[in-house]
C-alpha positions as CSV (number, residue, x, y, z in Angstrom):
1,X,-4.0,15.6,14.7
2,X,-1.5,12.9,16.5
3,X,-4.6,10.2,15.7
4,X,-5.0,11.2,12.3
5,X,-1.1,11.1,11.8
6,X,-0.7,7.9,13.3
7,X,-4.1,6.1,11.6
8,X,-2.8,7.2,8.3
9,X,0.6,6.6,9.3
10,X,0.0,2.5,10.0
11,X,-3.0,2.0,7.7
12,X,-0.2,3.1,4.8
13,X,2.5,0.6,6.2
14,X,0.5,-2.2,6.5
15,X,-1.0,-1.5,3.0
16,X,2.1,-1.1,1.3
17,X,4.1,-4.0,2.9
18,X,7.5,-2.4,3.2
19,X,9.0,-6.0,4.6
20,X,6.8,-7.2,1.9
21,X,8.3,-5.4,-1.3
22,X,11.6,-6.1,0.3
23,X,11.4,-9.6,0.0
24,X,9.6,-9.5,-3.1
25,X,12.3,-6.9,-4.4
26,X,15.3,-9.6,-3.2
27,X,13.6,-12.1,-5.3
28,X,13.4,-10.3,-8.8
29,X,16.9,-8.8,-9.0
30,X,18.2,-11.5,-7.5
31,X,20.9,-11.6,-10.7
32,X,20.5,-7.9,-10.9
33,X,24.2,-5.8,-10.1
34,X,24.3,-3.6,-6.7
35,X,23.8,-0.3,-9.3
36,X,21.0,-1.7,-11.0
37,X,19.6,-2.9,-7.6
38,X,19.4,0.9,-6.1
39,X,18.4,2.1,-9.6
40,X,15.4,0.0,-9.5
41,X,15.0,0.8,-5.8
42,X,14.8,4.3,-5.9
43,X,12.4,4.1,-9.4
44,X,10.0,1.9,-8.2
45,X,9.7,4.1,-4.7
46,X,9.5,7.4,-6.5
47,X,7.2,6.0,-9.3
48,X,4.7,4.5,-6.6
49,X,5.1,8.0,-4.7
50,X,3.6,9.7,-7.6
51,X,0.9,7.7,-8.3
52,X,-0.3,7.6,-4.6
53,X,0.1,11.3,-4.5
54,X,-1.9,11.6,-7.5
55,X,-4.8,9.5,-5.4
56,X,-4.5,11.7,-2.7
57,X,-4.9,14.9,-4.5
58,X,-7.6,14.1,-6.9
59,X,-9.0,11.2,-6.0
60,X,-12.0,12.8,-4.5
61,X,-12.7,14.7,-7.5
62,X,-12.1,11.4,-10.0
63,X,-14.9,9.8,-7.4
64,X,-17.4,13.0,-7.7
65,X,-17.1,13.0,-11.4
66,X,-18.1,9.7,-11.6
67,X,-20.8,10.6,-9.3
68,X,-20.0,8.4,-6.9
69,X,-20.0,9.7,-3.0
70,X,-17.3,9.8,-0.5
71,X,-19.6,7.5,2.1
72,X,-20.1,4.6,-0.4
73,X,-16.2,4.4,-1.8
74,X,-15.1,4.6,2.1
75,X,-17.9,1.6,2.5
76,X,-16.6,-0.4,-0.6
77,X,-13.0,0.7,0.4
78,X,-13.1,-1.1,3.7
79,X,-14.8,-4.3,2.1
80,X,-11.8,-3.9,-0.4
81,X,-9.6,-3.7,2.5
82,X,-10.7,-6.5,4.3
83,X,-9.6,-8.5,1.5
84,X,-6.0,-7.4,1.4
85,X,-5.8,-8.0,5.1
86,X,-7.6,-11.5,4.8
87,X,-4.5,-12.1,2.2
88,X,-2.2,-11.1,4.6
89,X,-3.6,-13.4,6.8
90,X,-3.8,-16.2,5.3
91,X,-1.0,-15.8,2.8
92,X,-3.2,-16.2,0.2
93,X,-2.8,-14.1,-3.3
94,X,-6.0,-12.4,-4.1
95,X,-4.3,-9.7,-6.6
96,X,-5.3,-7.2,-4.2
97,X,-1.8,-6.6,-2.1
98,X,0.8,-8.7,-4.2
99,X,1.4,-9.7,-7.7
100,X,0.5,-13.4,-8.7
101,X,2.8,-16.3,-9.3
102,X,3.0,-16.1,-13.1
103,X,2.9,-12.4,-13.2
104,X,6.2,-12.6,-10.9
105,X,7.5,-15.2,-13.5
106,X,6.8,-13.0,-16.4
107,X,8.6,-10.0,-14.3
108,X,11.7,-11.6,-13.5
109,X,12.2,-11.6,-17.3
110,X,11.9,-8.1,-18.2
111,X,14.8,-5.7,-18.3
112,X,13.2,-3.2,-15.8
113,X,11.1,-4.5,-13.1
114,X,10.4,-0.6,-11.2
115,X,7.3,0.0,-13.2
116,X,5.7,-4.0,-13.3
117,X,5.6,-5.2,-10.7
118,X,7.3,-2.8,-8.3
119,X,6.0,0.5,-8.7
120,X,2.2,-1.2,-9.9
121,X,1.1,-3.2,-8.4
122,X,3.3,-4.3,-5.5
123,X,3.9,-0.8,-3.6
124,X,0.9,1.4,-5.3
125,X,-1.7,-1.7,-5.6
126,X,-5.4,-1.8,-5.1
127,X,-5.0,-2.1,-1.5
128,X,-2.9,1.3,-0.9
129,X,-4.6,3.5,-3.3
130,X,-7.5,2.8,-2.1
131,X,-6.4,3.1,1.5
132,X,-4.8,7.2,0.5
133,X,-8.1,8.2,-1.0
134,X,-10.1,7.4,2.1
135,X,-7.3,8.4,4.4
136,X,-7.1,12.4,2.5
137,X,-10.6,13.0,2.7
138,X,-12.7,15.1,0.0
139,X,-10.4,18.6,0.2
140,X,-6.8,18.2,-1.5
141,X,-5.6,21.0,-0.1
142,X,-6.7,20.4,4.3
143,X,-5.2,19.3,6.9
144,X,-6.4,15.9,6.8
145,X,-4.6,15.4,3.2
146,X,-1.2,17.4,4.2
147,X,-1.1,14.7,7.2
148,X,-1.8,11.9,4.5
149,X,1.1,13.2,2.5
150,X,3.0,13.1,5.5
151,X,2.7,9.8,6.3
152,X,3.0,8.8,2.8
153,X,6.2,10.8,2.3
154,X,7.9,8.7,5.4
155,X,6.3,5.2,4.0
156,X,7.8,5.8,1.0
157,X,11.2,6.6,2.7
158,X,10.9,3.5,4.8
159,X,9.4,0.8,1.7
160,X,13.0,2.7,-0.2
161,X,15.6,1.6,2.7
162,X,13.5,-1.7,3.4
163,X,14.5,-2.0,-1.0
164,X,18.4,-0.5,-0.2
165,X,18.7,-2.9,2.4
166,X,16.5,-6.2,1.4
167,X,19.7,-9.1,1.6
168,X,20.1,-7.5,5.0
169,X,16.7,-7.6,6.5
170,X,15.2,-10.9,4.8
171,X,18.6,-12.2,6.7
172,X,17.5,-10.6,9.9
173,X,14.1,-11.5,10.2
174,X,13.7,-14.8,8.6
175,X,10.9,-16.4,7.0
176,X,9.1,-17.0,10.6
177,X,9.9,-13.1,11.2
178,X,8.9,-12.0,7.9
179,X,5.3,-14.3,8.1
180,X,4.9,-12.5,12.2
181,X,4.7,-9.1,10.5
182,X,3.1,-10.0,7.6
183,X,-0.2,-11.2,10.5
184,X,0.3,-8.8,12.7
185,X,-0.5,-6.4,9.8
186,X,-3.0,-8.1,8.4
187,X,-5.1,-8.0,12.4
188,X,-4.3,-4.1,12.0
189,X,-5.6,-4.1,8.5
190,X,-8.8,-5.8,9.6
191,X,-9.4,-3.8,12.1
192,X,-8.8,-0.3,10.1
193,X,-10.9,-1.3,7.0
194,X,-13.8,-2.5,9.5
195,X,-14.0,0.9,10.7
196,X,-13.8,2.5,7.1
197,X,-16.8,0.1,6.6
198,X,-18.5,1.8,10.1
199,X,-17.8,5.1,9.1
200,X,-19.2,4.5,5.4
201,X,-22.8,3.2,6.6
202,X,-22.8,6.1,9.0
203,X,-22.5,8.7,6.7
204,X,-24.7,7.1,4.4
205,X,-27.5,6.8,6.6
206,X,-27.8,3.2,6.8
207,X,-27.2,3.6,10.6
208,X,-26.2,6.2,13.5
């Protein structure tokens, strides 16, 4: 159960970017009062908290209603993966783990930015959703999802003070600090979707 916690635990943090949103967050209400700031904060987190719980819990029964099997989205889900972590990488912007240039052009000029892009698709993104699906399994109500709610619950706690506290950590860590974590993420990333990939052939038959 200490595995499970701790493989759903990282493959959540390095999905979601919590250094990530924070400097993304710095950027948009950058002419944005300290109350609007936390109000934005603390929308954005619980609005991307209830869409990824909404993956959790029923994305296994969207995925058998559309006949598609658990095996082949955990497959597709770690090619999908790959791709986030390649952007991580290579800080390169696929769509997959960060909203583009002119969408973050268009954002800066709307009223409330904790639906577009915060909420969607900068914390619950491709990337993450996909990563909570494979991470609670087929049965909403195991263990396997309570531990995924787990870890999501403290994600989300930690992507909400990374947002509370973004002047203070983009000072701290610095463009070199922020681009370290953002690779050493993206290594983890890699590493966790190639094994979603494994497990997906596996259970598909392809090989044992």
């Amino acid at each position: 159960m200490g595995e499970a916690a701790l493989k759903a635990l990282v493959t959540l943090l390095v999905t979601v970017g919590p250094i990530e949103v924070a400097a993304m967050f710095l950027a948009l209400t950058a002419d944005r009062s300290p109350a609007a700031r936390r109000r934005h904060a603390w929308r954005a987190s619980l609005i991307a908290f209830l869409i990824l719980l909404a993956f959790a819990l029923g994305g296994s029964a969207l995925l058998a209603a559309l006949r598609v099997g658990l095996p082949a989205f955990r497959a597709a889900g770690g090619v999908l993966l790959l791709g986030v972590a390649r952007d991580q990488l290579f800080a390169q912007h696929s769509g997959l783990s960060s909203i583009t240039q002119p969408e973050e052009a268009e954002a800066a000029a709307l009223p409330d930015l904790a639906v577009f892009p915060l909420a969607i698709p900068l914390i619950a993104g491709p990337g993450s959703m996909t990563a909570i699906v494979l991470l609670a399994g087929p049965d909403p109500i195991g263990s396997q999802a309570g531990i995924t709610i787990g870890a999501l619950v403290v994600v989300m706690a930690i992507t909400l003070l990374a947002m509370l506290a973004a002047d203070r950590v983009v000072q701290a860590l610095g463009r070199t600090g922020a681009n370290v974590v953002a690779r050493v993420s993206g290594v983890l990333l890699a590493a966790l979707a190639m094994q979603f990939l494994f497990d997906g052939l596996r259970d598909s038959g392809v090989f044992r």
